[in-house]
C-alpha positions as CSV (number, residue, x, y, z in Angstrom):
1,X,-72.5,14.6,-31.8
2,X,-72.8,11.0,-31.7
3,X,-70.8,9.0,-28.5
4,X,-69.0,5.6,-29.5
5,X,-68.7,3.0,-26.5
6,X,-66.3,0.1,-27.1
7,X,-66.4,-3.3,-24.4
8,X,-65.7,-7.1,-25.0
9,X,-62.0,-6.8,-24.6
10,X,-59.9,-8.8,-22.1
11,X,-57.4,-11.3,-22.1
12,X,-56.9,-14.6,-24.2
13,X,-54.8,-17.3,-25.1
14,X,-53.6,-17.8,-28.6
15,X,-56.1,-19.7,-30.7
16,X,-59.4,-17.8,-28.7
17,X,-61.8,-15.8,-29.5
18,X,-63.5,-12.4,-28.0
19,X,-66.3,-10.4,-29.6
20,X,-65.8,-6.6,-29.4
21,X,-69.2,-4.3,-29.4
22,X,-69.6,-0.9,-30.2
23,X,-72.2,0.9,-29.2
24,X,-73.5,4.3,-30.5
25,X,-75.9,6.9,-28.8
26,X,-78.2,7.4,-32.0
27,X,-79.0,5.3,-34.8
28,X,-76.6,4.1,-37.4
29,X,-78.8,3.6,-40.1
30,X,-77.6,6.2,-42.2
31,X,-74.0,6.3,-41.3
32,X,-71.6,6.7,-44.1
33,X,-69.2,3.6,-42.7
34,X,-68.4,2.3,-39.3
35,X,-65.2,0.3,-38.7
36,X,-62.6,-1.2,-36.0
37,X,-58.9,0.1,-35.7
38,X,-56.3,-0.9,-33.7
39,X,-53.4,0.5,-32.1
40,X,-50.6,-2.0,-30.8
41,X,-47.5,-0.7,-28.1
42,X,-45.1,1.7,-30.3
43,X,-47.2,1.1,-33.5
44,X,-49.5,3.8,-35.4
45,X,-53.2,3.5,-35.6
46,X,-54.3,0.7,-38.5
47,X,-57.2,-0.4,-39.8
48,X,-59.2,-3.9,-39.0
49,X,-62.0,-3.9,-40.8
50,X,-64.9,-1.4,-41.9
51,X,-68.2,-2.1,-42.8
52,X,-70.9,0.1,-44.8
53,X,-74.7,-0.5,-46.2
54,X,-73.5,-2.3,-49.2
55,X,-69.8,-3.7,-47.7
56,X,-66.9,-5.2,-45.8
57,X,-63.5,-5.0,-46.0
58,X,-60.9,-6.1,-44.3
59,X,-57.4,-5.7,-43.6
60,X,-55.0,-8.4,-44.8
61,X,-53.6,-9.8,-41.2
62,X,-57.1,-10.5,-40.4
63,X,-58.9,-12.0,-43.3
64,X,-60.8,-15.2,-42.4
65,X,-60.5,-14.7,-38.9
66,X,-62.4,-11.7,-38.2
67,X,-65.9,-10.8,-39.0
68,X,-67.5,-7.5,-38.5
69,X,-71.4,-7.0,-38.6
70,X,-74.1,-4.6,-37.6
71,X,-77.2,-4.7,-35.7
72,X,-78.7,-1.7,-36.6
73,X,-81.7,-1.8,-34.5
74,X,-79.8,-2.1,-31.4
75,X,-77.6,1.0,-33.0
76,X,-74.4,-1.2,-32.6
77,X,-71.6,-2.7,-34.2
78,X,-69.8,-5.9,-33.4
79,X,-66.1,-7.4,-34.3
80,X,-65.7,-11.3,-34.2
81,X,-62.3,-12.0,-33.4
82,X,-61.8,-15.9,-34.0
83,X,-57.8,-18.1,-34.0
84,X,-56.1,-14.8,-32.2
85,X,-52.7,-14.2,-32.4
86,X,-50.7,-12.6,-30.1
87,X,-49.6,-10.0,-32.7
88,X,-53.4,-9.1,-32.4
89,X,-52.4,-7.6,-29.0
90,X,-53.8,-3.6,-29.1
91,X,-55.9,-1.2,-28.4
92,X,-59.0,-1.7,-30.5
93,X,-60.9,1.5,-31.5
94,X,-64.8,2.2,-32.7
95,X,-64.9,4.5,-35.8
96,X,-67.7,6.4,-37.2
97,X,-68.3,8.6,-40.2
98,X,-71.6,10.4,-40.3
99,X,-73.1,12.5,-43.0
100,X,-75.6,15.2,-42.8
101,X,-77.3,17.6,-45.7
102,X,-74.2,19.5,-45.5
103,X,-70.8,18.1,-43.1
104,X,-69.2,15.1,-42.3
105,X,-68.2,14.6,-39.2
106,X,-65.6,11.2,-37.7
107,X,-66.3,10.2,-34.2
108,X,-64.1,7.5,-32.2
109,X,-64.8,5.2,-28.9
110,X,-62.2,5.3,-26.3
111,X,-61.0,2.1,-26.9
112,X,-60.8,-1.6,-25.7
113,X,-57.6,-3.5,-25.1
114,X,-57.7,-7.0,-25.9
115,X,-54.2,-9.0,-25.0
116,X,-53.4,-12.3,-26.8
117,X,-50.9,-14.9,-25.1
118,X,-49.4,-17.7,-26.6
């Protein structure tokens, strides 16, 4: 079982910036991919950006504004959300897919809302 734990969320004007953390409760070193959705009112689920060992990618609304990043000794993952738009208004969710000898297993944070005025 590993526990995802989302903060840096909060309010902003259009043209900010907020960094979102994710913090898991065991190491991350040899997770399969971690990544950042979000969820706006009435919308489905999307993807931001994920991240493995070896890779980024991002989804196209975000490109050149967000980063994500790793710090695996401090078993956390980070979201750098730079020239927000209010369309970035949502819910933003923590994703993890872990491997073992045998399973695979997706874990989510409860999420962090971040609200974007203009």
């Amino acid at each position: 079982q590993v526990q995802l734990v989302e903060s840096g969320g909060g309010s902003v004007q259009a043209g900010g910036s907020l960094r979102l953390s994710c913090a898991a409760s065991r190491s991350i070193d040899s997770f399969a991919g971690m990544g950042w959705y979000r969820q706006g009112p009435g919308k489905a689920r999307v993807l931001v950006a994920d991240i493995t060992s070896s890779s980024t990618n991002y989804a196209d609304a975000v490109k050149g504004r967000f980063t994500i990043s790793r710090d695996n000794a401090q078993n956390t993952m980070y979201l750098q959300m730079n020239s927000l738009k209010p369309e970035d208004t949502a819910v933003y969710y923590c994703k993890a897919v872990v491997l073992a000898w045998t399973t695979r297993a997706t874990y989510w944070g409860q999420g962090t809302q971040v609200t974007v005025s203009s």
